[in-house]
Every structure is written in structure tokens, then in C-alpha cells.
C-alpha angles and dihedrals in degrees: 000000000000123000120222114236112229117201093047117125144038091330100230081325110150115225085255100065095052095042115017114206116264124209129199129270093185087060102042106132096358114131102167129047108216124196103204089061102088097171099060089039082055091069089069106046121071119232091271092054103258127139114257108232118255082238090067101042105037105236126145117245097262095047094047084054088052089053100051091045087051094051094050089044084051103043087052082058107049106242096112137020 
């Protein structure tokens, strides 16, 4: 039977401490996604096309919904790949 192992762990640490919020520095002062701005909606997508996660860039979850909806809107388009 396996025995668990106490101590282990961050030790009364908050989430905080260990990984301190970012905040983006692509959406600093932007209200407003527009779809029709590809250069600003290429700084989310990787070079094979994929969206880049809301944990590297920084973004909140609405504004990382706002920026998935922006990029397929986009791609329908043809703006982006």
C-alpha cells in the first residue's frame, strides 16, 4: 500500500507568490478588437497558424474570446491564414 508523503508542496504559499499574474503588453490601451486589423490579430497566432493560449500572451478570458472570434472572422475573410 502506498503511503502518501506530507510536507510536500508550496509550503502556505498563495498561488500569487509562486506565478505572479501577467498582463499583456499586445493589448495595452485596445478597446475594441477589430477584425479588419490583421496586424495587430498576427501577434496571436503562431507561424503555423495556430492560436497562441491566453496563458502565453497574457490576455483575460474575455479578451482572449474576443480574440478567437477576431482571427476566424479573419481567416473567413482572408486576412490571415
Amino acid at each position: 500500500m502506498a503511503t502518501r508523503h506530507k510536507g510536500r508542496g508550496r509550503k502556505g504559499k498563495s498561488r500569487t507568490e509562486i506565478h505572479p499574474r501577467r498582463h499583456s503588453r499586445h493589448l495595452e490601451g485596445v478597446t475594441d478588437i477589430d477584425v479588419n486589423n490583421h496586424e495587430f490579430l498576427r501577434r496571436f497566432v503562431t507561424e503555423h497558424g495556430k492560436i497562441i493560449p491566453a496563458r502565453l500572451t497574457g490576455a483575460t478570458a474575455r479578451q482572449q474570446r474576443r480574440i478567437k472570434l477576431g482571427i476566424r472572422r479573419a481567416r473567413n475573410i482572408g486576412l490571415i491564414p
